[in-house]
C-alpha positions in Angstrom: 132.1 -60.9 148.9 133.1 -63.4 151.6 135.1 -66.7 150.1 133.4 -69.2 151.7 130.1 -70.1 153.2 129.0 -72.6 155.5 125.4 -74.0 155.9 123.7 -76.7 158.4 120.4 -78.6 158.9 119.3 -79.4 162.5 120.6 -82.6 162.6 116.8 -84.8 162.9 116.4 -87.6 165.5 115.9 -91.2 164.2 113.3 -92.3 166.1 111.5 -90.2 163.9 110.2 -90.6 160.0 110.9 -88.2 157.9 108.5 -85.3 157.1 107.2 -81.6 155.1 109.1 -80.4 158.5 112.6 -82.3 158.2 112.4 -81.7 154.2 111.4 -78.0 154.4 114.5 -77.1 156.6 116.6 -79.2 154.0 115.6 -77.8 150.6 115.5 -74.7 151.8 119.4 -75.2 152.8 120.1 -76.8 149.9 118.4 -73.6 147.9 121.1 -71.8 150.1 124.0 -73.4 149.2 123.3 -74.3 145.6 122.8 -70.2 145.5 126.2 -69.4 147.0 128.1 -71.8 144.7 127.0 -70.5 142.0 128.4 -66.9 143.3 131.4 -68.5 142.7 131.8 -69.3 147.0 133.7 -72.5 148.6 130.3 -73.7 150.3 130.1 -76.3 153.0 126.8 -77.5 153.6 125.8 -80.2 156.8 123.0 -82.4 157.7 122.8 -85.5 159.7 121.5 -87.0 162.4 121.1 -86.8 166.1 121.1 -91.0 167.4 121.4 -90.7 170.8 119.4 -90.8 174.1 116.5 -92.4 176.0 113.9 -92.7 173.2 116.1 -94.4 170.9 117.4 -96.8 173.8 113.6 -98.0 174.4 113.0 -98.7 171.1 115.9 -100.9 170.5 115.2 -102.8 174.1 111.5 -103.1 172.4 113.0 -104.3 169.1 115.5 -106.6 170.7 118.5 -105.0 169.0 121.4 -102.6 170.6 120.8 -99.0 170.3 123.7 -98.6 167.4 121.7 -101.4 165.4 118.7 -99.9 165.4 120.4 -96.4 164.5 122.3 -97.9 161.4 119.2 -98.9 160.4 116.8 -96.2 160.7 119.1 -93.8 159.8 118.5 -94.7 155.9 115.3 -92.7 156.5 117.3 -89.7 156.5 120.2 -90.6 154.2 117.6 -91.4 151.5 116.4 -87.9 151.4 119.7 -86.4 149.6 118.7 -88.0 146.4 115.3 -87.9 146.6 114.9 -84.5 147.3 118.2 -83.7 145.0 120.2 -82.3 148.0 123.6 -81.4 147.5 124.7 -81.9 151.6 129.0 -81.8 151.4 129.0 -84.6 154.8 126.4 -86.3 156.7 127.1 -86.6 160.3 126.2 -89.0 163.0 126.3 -88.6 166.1 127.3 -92.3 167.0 130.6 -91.8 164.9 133.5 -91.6 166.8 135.0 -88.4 165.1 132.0 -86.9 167.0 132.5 -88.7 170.2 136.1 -87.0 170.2 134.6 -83.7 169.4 132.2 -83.8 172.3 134.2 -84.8 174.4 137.0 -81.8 173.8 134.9 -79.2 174.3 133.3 -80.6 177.2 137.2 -81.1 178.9 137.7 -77.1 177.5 134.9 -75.6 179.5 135.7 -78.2 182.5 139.2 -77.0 183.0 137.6 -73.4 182.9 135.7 -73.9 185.8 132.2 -73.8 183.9 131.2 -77.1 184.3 130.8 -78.6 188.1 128.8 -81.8 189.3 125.5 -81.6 191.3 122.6 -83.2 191.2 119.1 -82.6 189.3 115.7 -82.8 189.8 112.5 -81.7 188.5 109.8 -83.0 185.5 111.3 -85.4 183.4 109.3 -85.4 179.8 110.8 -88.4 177.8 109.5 -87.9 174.4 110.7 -84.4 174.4 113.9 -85.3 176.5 113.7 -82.3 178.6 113.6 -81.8 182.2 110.9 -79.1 183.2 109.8 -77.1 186.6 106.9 -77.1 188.5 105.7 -73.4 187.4 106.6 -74.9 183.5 104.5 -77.3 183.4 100.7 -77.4 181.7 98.2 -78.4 183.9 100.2 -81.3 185.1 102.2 -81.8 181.6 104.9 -81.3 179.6 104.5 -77.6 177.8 106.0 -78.8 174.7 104.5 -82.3 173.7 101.5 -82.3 176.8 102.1 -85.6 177.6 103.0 -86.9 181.5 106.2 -86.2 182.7 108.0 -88.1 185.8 109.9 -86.6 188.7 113.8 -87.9 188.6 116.7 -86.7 190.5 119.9 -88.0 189.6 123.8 -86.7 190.0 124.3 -84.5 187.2 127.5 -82.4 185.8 125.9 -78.7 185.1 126.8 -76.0 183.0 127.4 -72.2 184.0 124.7 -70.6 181.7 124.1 -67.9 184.3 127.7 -66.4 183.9 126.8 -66.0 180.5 123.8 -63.9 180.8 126.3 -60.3 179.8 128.7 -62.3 176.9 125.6 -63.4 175.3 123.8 -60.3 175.4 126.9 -58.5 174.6 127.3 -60.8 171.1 123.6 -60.4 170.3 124.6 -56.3 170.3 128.0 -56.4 168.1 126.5 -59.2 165.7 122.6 -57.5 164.9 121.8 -60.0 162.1 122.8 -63.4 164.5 119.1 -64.5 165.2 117.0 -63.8 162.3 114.3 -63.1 161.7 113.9 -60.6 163.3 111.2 -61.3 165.7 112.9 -64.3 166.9 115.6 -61.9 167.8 113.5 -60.0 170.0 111.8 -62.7 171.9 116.0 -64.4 172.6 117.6 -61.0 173.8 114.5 -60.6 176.1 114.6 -64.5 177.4 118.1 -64.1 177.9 117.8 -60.8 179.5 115.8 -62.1 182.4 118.1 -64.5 183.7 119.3 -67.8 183.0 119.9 -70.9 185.2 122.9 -73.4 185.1 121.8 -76.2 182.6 122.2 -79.8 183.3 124.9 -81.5 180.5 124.9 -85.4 181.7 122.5 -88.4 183.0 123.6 -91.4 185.0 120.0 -93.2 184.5 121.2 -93.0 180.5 123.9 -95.5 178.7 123.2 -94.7 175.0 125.4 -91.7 174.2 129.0 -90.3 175.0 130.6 -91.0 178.2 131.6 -87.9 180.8 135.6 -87.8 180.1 137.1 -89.1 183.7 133.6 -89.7 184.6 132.0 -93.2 182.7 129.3 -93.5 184.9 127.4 -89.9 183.5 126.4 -89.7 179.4 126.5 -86.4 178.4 123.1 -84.9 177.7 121.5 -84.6 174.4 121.6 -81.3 173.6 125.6 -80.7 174.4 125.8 -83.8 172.6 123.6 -82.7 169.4 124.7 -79.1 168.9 129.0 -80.1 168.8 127.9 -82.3 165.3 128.3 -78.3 163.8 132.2 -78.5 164.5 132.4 -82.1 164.2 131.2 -82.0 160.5 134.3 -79.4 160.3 137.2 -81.0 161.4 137.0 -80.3 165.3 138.8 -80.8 167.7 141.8 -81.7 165.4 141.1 -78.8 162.9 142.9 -78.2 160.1 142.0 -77.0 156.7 138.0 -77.3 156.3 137.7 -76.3 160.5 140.1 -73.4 159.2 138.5 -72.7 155.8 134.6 -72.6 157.4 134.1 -72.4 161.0 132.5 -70.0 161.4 129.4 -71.6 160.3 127.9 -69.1 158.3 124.1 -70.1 159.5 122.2 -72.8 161.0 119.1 -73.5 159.4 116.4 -74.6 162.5 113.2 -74.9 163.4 111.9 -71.8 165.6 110.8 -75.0 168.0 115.3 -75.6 169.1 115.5 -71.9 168.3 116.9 -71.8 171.7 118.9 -74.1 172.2 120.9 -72.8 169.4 121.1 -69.0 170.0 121.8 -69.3 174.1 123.1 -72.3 174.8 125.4 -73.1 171.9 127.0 -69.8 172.1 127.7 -70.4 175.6 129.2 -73.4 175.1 132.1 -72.6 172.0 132.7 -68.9 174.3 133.2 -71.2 177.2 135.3 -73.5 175.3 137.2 -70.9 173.8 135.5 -71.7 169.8 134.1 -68.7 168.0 130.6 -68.7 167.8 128.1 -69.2 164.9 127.4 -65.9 162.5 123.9 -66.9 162.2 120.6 -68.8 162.9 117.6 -68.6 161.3 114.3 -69.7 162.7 111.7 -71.0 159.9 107.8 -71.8 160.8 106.2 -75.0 161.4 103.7 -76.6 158.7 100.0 -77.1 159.0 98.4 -79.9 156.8 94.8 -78.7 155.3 94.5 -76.1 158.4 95.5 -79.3 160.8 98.5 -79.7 162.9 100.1 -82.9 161.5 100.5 -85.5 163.7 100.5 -89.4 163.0 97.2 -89.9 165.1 95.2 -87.3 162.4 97.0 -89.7 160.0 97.9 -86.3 157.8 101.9 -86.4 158.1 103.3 -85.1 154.8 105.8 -87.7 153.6 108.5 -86.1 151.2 108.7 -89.3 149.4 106.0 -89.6 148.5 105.6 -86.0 147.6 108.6 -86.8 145.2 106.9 -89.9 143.3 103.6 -88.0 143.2 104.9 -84.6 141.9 108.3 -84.6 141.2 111.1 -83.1 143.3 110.9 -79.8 141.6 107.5 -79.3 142.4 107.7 -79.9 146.0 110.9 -78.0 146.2 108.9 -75.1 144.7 106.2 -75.3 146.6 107.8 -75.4 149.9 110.0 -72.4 149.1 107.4 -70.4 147.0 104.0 -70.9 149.1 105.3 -69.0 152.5 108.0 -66.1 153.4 110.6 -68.0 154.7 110.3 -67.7 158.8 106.6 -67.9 158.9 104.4 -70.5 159.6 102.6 -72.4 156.4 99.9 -74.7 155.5 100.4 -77.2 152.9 97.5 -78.7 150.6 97.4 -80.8 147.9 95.5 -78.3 146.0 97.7 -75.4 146.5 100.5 -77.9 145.5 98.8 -78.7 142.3 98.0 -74.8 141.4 100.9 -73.4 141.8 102.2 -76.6 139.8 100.1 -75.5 136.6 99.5 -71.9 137.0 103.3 -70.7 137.9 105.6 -73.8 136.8 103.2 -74.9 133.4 101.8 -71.9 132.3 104.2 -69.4 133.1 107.7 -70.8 132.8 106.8 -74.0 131.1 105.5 -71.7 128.6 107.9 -69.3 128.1 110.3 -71.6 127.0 108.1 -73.9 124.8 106.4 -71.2 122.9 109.9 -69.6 122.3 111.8 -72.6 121.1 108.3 -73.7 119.2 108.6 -70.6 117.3 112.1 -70.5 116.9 111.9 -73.8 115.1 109.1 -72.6 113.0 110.7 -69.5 112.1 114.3 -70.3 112.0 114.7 -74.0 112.0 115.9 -74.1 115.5 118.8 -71.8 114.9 119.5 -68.6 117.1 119.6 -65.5 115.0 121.3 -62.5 116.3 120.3 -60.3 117.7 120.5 -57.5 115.2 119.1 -53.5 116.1 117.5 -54.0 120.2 115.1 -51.2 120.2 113.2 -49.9 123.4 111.5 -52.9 124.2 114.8 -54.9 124.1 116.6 -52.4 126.0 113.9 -52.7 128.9 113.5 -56.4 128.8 118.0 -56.5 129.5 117.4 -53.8 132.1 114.8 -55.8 134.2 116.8 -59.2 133.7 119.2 -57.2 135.5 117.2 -55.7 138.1 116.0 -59.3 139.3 119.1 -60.2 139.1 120.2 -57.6 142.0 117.4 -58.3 143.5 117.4 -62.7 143.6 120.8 -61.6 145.1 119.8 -59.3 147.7 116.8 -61.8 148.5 119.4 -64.7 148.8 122.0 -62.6 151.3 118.8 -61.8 153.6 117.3 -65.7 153.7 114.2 -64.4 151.7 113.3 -67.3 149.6 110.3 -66.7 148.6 111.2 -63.5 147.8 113.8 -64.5 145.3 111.6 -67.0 143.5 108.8 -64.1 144.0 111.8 -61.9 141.6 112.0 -64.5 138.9 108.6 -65.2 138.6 109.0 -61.1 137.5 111.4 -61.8 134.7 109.0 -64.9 133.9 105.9 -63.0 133.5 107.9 -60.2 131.9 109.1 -62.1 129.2 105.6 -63.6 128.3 104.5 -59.9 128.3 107.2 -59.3 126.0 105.9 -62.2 123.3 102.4 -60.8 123.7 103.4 -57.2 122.9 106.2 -58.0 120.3 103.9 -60.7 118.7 106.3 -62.3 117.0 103.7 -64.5 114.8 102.4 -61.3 112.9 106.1 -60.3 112.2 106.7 -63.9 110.7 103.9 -62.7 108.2 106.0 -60.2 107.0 109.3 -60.8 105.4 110.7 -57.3 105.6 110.1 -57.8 109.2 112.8 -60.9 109.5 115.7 -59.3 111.5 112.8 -57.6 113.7 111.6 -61.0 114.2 114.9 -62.8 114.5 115.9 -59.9 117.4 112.8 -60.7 119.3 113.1 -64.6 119.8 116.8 -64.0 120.9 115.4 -62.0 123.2 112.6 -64.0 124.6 115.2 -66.9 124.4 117.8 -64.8 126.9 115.3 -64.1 129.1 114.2 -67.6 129.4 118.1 -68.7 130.1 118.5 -66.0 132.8 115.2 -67.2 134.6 116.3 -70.7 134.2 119.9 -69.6 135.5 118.3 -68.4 138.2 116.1 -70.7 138.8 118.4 -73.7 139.1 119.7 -73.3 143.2 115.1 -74.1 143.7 114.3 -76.7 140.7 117.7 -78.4 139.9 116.8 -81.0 137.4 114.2 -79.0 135.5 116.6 -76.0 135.2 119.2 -78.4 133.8 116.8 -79.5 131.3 116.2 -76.3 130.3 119.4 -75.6 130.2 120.3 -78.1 127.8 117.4 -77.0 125.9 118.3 -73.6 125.2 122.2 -75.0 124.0 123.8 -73.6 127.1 126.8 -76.0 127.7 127.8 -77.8 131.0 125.9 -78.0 134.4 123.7 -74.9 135.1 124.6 -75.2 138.9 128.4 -75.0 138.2 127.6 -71.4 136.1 128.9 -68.4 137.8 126.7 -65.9 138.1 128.9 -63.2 137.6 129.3 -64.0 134.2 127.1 -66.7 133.8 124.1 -64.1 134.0 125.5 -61.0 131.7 122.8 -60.2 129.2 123.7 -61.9 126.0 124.6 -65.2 127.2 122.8 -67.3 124.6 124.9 -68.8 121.4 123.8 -67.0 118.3 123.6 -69.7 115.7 123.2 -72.8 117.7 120.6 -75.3 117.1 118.3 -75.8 119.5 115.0 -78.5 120.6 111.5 -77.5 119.1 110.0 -78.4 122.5 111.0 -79.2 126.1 108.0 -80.0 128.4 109.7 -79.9 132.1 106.8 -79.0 133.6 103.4 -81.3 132.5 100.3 -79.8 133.7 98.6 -81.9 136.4 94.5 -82.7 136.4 93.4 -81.5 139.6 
């Protein structure tokens, strides 16, 4: 097992408000990282936020404040959502910080003493909102091909990066690194972009003056992207490096939208091989969100705000949700109503119930106290083999990105162990006091297979799994357990005293 792991978020413009989108790509990091610490890894995990370029500038001339003010004070937005959402980022990183200024500024000087940066001049179909410059056969009937709104012919002096000699490197580290774009059909549709030829990419603006300055050159900012994608290394230590750039880069994967899928498999590549940086090990495209079959958008008036998912439901919920409702890398649609089922029919009555009706009948039975467990017959014996099949298999899940198909594994154990209570029926053994150690063997098991699912559980509902946790008399955090040892069949104290009840999961009226 590798000793480290490093995780990123895009880093989300604040011009915008934060959304399902921005709080999809972060919970489902956060899952990530949560995951790998508790294999016992050194984990690094980034966010932050991208503040410069035009559309930030305007609003701030609009507002009557300087560019910086208005970032410092939207940026809140974003910074809010690490204890709302319960988000366990190790650094948040702006791109108006000087640390990142320096950063940006090195590896542009790297790749401009290599000879892979020169200064020409641009022109084409300039779309503000998305920032990007466009050609004529790009465009849609007139428009940008990303947002469709107008776009505005500019030519301006601009410094340019070699993308083109990069064409056979790229392709080249695509073939000795299989697993770099994931999944797998993102893959497919890079190699083959890349494969046809790419064009020198313009890296500054001299019609911009709200971002970092061309080193030996004042009069060109460098362009957003070059700018955006150096906050990976920045977050790390670069360009002075040291221990953490030592310890992690690498990153491990980036964790993006399959919209800046690009951008992060071609051009930032390019840039650390021209620069002399080791690349990425991964990227991983996710899926956009629908809203009710709708695409969201502010004018439909159906944006999903995280916040107030989180006052409505709970964080758990909406971190279940999110992770549980799609396979990770494919497009979703969120409702209220498929929110609210999977709230009652999975959280409630599967896990919320294998817990309470275990620790209700332990206190009726045994006064709250563990009993041992005594002689494990077949049943036992199958119930610890399963616990340990999920547990391979949450793992495997986790290595390949496959959320959903972790959660999709402990929701196996779940519904096991209420199949268990059903055949065991420990209620009709309580009738029968020659039947004691049967019964007392039978709660201890339905009780360790409620602490395994709730180990398990913890990287996707962190403060319902610590609950539980406490619940069942397991000592400590439940996200500083190893799982190594942590999740060896026969975990649970024999003799403690535990709750009679622990609701974590109310049912909601639909």
């Amino acid at each position: 097992m590798k000793e480290t792991f490093y995780i990123t978020t895009p880093i989300y413009y604040v011009n915008d408000v934060p959304h399902i989108g921005h709080a999809y790509t972060t919970i489902a990091a956060d899952a990530l990282a949560r995951y790998h610490r508790m294999k016992g890894q050194k984990v690094f995990f980034l966010t932050g936020t991208d503040e410069h370029g035009e559309k930030v500038h305007k609003s701030a001339v609009q507002q009557g404040v300087s560019p910086k003010e208005l970032a410092d004070r939207v940026v809140t937005r974003f910074q809010g959502l690490t204890p709302a959402l319960h988000i366990t980022n190790d650094d948040f990183i702006r791109t108006s910080e000087q640390r990142h200024y320096a950063s940006v500024q090195d590896l542009f000087r790297k790749s401009l003493a290599k000879g892979d940066i020169y200064l020409g001049a641009y022109e084409g179909w300039y779309c503000t909102p998305c920032e990007s410059y466009w050609t004529d056969l790009q465009l849609a009937d007139g428009n940008c091909p990303e947002c469709r709104r107008p776009v505005e012919k500019r030519k301006e002096p601009s410094y340019f990066f070699r993308l083109s000699s990069y064409q056979r490197p790229l392709l080249d580290y695509y073939e000795r690194n299989p697993a770099f774009i994931r999944p797998e059909s993102r893959r497919n549709e890079v190699v083959s972009f890349v494969a046809g030829g790419l064009n020198d990419l313009s890296l500054s603006r001299t019609s911009l003056t709200w971002g970092i300055p061309v080193p030996g050159d004042p009069a060109h900012v460098i362009y957003v992207w070059y700018d955006a994608l150096t906050n990976y290394i920045t977050g790390v230590g670069y360009p002075a490096g040291g221990e953490r750039f030592d310890t992690f880069w690498p990153a491990d994967v980036h964790i993006v939208g399959k919209d800046i899928l690009r951008f992060h498999a071609v051009f930032w590549p390019a840039f650390l091989l021209s620069a002399g940086v080791a690349p990425p090990l991964g990227v991983f495209a996710h899926g956009w969100w629908t809203v009710e079959g709708q695409k969201m958008s502010k004018s439909l008036g159906n944006v999903v705000d995280p916040y107030e998912m989180v006052a409505t439901y709970g964080p758990d919920a909406f971190r279940y949700f999110l992770l549980r409702e799609v396979p990770f890398g494919t497009d979703g649609d969120f409702s209220r109503k498929a929110l609210v089922h999977r709230i009652n029919s999975e959280l409630a009555n599967d896990f919320g119930n294998l817990l309470n009706r275990s620790l209700g009948m332990l206190g009726k039975y045994f006064s709250g106290t563990v009993p041992p467990q005594a002689r494990p017959g077949e049943e036992e014996r199958a119930m610890k083999a399963k616990a340990e099949d999920v547990l391979r298999a949450v793992d495997g899940a986790m290595e390949e990105l496959e959320l959903h198909r972790a959660l999709s594994a402990i929701w196996e154990l779940v519904k096991a162990g209420n199949k268990y209570v059903d055949s065991t029926a420990p209620w009709t053994l309580a009738k029968d006091p020659a039947r004691r150690e049967r019964l007392g063997t039978v709660l201890y098991t339905v009780l360790e297979t409620a602490r395994i699912c709730v180990l398990l559980s913890a990287p996707f509902v962190p403060v319902a799994a610590q609950n539980m946790w406490e619940a069942l008399g397991c000592e400590g955090a439940v996200e500083k357990a190893v799982l190594s040892t942590a999740g060896r069949w026969g975990g649970l104290s024999e003799g403690a005293t535990l709750a009679r009840s622990a609701v974590v999961f109310p049912r909601i009226e639909e």
